[in-house]
N, CA, C and O atoms as a printed pandas DataFrame, in Angstrom:
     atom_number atom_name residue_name chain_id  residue_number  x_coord  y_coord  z_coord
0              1         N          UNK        A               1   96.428  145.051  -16.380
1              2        CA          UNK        A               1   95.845  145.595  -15.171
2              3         C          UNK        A               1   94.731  146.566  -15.527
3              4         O          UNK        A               1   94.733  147.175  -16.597
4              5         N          UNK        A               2   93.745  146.703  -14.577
5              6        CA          UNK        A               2   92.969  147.337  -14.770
6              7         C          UNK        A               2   93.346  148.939  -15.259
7              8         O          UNK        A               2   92.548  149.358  -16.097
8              9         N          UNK        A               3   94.576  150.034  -14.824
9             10        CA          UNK        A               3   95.138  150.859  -14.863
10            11         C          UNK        A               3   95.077  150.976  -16.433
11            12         O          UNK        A               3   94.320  151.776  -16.982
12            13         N          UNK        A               4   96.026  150.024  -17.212
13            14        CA          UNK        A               4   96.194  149.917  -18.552
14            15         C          UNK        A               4   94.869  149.951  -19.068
15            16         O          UNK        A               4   94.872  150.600  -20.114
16            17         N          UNK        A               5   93.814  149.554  -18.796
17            18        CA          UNK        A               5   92.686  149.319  -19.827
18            19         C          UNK        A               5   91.997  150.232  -19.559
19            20         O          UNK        A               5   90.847  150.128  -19.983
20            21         N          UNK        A               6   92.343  151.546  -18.744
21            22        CA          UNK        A               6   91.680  152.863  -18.060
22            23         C          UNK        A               6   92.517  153.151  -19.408
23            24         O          UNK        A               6   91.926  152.963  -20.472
24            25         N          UNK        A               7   93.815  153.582  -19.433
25            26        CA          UNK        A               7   94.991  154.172  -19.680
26            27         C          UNK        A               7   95.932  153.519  -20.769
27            28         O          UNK        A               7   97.156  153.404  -20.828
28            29         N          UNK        A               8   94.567  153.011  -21.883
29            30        CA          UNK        A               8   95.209  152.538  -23.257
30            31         C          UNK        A               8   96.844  153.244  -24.244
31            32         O          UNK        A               8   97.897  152.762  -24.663
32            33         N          UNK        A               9   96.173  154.610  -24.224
33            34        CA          UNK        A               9   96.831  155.263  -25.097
34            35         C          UNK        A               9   98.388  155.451  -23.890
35            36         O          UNK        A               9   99.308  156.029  -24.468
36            37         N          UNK        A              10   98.664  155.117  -22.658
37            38        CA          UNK        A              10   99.912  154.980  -22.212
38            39         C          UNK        A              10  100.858  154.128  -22.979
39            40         O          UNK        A              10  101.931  154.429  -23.501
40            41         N          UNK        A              11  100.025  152.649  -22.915
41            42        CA          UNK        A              11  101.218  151.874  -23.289
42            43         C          UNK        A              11  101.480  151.910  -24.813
43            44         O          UNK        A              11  102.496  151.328  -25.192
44            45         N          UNK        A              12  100.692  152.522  -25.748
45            46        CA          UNK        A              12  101.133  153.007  -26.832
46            47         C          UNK        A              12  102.204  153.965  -26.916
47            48         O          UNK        A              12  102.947  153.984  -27.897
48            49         N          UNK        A              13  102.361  154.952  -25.718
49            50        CA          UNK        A              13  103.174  156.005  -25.925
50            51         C          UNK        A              13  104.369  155.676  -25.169
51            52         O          UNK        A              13  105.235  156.530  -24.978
52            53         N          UNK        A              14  104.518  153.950  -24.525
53            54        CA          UNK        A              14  105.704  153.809  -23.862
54            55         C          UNK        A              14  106.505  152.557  -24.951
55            56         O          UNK        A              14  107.615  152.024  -24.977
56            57         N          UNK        A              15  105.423  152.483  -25.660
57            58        CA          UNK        A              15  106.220  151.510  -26.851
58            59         C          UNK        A              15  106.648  152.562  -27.576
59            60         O          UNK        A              15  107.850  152.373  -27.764
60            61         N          UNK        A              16  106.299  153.606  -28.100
61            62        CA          UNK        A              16  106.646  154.470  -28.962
62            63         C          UNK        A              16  108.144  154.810  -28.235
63            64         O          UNK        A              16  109.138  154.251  -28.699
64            65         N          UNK        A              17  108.283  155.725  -27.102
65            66        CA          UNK        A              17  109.687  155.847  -26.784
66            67         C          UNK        A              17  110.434  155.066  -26.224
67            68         O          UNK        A              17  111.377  155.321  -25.475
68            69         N          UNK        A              18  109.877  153.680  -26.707
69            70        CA          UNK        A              18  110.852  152.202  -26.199
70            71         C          UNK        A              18  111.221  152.267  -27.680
71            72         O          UNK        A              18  112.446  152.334  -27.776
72            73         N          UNK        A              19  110.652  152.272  -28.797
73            74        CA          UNK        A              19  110.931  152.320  -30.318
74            75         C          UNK        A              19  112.004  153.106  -30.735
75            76         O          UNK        A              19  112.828  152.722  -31.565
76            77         N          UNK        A              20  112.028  154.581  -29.988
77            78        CA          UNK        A              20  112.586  155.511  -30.155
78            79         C          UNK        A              20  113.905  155.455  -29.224
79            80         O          UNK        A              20  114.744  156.341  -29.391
80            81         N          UNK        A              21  114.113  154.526  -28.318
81            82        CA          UNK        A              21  115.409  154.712  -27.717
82            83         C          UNK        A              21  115.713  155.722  -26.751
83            84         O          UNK        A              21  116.845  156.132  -26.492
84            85         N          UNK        A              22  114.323  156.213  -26.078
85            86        CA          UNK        A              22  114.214  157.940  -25.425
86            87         C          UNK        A              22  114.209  157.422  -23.682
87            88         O          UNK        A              22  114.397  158.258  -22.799
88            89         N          UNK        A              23  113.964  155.931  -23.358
89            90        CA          UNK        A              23  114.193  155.485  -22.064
90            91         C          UNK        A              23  115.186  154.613  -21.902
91            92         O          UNK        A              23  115.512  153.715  -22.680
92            93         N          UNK        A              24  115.712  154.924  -20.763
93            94        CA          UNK        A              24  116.902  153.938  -20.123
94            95         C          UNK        A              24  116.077  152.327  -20.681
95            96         O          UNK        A              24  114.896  152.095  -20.937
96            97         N          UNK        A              25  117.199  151.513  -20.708
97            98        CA          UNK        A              25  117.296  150.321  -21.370
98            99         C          UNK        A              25  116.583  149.218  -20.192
99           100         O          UNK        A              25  117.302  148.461  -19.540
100          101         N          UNK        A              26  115.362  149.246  -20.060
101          102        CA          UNK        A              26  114.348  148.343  -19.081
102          103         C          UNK        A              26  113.354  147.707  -20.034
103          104         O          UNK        A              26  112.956  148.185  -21.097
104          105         N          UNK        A              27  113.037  146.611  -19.508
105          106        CA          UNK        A              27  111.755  145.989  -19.993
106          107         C          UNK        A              27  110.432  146.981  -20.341
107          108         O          UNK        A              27  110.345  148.109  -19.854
108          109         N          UNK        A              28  109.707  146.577  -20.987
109          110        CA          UNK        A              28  108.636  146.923  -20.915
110          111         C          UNK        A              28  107.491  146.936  -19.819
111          112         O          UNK        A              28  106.808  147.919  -19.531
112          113         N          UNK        A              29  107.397  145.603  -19.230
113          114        CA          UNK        A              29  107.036  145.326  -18.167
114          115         C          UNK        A              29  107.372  146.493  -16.514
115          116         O          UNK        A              29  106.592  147.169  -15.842
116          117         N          UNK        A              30  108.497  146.309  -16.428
117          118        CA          UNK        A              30  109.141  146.863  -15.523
118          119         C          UNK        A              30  109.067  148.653  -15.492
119          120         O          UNK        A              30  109.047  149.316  -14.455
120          121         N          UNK        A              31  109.035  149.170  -16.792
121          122        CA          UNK        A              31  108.047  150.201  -17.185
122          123         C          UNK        A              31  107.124  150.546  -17.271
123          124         O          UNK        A              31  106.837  151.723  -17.485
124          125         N          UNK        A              32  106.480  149.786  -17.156
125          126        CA          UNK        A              32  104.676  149.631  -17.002
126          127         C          UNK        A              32  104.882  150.038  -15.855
127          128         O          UNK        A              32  104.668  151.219  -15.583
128          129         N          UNK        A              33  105.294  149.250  -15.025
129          130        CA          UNK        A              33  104.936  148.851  -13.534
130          131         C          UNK        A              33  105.723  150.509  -12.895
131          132         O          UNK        A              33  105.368  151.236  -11.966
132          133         N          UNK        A              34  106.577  150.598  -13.613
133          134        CA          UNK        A              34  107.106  151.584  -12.565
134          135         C          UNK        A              34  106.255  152.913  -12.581
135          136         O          UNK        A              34  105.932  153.475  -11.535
136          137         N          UNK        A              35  105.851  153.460  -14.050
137          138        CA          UNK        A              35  104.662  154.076  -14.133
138          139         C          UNK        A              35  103.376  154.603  -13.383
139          140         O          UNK        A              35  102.745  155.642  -13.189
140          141         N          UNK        A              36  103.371  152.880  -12.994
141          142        CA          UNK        A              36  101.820  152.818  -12.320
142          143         C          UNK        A              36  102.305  153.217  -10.913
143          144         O          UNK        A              36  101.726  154.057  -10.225
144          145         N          UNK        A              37  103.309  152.612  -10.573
145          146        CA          UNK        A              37  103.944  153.195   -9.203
146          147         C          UNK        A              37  103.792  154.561   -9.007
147          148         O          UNK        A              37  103.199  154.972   -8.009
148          149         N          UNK        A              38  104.332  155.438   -9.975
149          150        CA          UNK        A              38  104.765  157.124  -10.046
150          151         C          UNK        A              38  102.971  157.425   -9.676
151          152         O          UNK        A              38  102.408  157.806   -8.649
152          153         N          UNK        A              39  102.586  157.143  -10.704
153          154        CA          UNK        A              39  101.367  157.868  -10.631
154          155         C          UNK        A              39  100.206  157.409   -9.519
155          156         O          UNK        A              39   99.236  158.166   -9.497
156          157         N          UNK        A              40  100.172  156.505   -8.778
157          158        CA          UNK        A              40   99.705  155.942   -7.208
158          159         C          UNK        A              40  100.427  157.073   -6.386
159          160         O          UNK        A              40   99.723  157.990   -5.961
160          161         N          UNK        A              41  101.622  157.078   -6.159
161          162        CA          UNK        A              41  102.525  157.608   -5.430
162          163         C          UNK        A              41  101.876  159.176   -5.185
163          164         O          UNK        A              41  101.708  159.694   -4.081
164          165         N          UNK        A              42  101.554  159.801   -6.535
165          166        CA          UNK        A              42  101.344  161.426   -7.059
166          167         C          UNK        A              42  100.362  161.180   -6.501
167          168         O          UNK        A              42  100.186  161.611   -5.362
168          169         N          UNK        A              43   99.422  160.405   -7.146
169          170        CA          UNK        A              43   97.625  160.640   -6.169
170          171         C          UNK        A              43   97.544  160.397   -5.054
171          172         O          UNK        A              43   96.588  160.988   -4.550
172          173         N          UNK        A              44   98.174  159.702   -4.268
173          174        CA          UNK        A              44   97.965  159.609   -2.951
174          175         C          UNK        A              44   98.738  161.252   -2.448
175          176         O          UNK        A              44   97.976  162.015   -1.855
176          177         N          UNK        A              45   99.914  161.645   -2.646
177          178        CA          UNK        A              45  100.588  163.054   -2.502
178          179         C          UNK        A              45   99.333  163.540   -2.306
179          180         O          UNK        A              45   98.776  163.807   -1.241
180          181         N          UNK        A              46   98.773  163.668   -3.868
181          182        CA          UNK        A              46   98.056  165.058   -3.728
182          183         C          UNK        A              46   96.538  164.964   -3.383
183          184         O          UNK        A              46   95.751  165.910   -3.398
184          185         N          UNK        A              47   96.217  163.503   -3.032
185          186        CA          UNK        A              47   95.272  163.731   -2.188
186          187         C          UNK        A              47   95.457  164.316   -0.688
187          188         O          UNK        A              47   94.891  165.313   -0.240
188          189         N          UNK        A              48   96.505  163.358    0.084
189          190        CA          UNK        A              48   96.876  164.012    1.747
190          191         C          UNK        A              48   97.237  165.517    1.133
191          192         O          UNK        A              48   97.055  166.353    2.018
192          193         N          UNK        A              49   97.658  166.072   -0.014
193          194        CA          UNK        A              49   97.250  167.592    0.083
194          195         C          UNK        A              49   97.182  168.291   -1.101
195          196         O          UNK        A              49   98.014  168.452   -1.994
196          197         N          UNK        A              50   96.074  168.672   -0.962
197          198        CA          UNK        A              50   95.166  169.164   -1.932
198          199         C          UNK        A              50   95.579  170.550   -2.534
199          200         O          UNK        A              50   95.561  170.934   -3.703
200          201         N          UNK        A              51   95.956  171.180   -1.383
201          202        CA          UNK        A              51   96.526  172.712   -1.697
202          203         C          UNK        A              51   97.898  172.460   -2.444
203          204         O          UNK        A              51   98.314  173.584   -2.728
204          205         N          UNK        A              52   98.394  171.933   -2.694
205          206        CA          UNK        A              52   99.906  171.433   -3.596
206          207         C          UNK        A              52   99.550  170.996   -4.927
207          208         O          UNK        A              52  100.425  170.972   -5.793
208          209         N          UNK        A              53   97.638  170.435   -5.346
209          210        CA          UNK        A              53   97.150  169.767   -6.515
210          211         C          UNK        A              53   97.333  171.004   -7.690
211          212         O          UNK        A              53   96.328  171.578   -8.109
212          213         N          UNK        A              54   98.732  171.373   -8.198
213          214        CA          UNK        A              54   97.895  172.604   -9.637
214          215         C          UNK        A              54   98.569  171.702  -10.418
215          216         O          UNK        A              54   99.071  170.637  -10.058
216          217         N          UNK        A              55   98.545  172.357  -11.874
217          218        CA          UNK        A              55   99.097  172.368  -12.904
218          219         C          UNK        A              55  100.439  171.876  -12.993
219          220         O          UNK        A              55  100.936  170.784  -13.265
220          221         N          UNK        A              56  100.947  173.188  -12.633
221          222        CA          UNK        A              56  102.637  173.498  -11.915
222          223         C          UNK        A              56  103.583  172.467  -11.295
223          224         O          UNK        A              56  104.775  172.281  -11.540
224          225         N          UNK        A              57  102.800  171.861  -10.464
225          226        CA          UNK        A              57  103.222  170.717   -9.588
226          227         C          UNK        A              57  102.687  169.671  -10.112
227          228         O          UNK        A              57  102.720  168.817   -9.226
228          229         N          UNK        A              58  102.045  169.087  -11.366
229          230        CA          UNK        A              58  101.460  168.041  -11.803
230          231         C          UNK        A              58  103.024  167.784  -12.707
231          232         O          UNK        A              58  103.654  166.744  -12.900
232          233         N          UNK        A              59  103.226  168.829  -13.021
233          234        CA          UNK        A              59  103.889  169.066  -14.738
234          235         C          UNK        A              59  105.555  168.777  -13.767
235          236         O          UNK        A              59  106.257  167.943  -14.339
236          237         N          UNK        A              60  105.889  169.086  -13.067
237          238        CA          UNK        A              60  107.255  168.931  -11.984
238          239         C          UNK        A              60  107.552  167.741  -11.612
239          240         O          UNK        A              60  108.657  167.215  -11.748
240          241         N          UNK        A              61  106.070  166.994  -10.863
241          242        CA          UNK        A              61  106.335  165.764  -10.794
242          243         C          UNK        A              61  106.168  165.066  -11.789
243          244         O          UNK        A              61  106.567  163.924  -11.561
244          245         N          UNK        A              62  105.510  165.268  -13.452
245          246        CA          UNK        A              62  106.444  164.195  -14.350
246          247         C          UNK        A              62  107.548  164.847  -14.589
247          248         O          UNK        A              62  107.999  164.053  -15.414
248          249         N          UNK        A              63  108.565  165.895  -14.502
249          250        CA          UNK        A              63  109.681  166.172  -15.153
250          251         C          UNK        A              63  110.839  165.169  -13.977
251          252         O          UNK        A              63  111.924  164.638  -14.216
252          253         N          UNK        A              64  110.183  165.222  -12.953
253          254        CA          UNK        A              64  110.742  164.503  -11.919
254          255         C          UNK        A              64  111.147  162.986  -12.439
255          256         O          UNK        A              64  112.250  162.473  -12.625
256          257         N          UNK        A              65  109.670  162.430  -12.613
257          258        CA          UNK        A              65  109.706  160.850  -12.877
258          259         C          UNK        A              65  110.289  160.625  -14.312
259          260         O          UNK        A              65  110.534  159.464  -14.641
260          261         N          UNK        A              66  110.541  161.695  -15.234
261          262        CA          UNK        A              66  110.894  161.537  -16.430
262          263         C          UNK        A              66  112.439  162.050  -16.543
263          264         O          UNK        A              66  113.093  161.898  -17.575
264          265         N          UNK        A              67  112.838  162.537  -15.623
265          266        CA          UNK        A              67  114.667  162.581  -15.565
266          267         C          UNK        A              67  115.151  161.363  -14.686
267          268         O          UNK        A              67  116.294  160.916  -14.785
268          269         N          UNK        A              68  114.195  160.852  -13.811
269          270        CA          UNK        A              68  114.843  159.113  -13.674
270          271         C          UNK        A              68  114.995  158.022  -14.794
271          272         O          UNK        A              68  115.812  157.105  -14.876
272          273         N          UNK        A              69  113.855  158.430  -15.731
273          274        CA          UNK        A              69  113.907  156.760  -16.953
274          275         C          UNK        A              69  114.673  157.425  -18.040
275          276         O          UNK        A              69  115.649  156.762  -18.391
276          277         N          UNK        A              70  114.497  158.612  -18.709
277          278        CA          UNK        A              70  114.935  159.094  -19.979
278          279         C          UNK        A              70  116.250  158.801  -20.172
279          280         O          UNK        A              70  117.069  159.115  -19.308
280          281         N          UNK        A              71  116.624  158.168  -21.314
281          282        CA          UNK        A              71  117.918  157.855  -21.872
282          283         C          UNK        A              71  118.507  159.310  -22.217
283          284         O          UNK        A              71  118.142  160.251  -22.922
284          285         N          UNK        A              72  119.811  158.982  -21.211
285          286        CA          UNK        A              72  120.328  160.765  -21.212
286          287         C          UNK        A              72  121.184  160.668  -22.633
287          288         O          UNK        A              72  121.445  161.760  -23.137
288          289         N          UNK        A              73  121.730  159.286  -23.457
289          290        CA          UNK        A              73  122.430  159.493  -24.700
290          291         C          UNK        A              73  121.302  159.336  -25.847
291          292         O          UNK        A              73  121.635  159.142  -27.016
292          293         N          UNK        A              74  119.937  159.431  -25.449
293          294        CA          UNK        A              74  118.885  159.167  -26.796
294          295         C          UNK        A              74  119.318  161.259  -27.123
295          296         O          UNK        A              74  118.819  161.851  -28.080
């Protein structure tokens, strides 16, 4: 997808903690995809609001999307 070829160095870093055993046990594919989901989802958020766009709340919503996939026994 076009996303991936924006966003090379992602799927390097989702093979890496597919290597590492650090995400729940999903395809690769299905990781991709869910990814691209999270981060559509966030930009549309923080476009309808802008005053919510910092740092703070960038860094929350991945701790968010990253306590759904992370392998809680890696």
């Amino acid at each position: 997808s076009e996303f991936f070829e924006r966003f090379s160095h992602c799927i390097e870093n989702f093979k890496e903690i597919m290597d590492h055993n650090l995400m729940k046990d999903v395809s690769f594919e299905y990781a991709q995809d869910h990814y691209i989901w999270n981060i559509r989802m966030n930009s549309i958020y923080f476009i309808n609001h802008p005053d919510q766009c910092s740092q703070e709340n960038i860094e929350k919503s991945f701790n968010i999307y990253w306590a759904g996939i992370k392998n809680e026994q890696a």
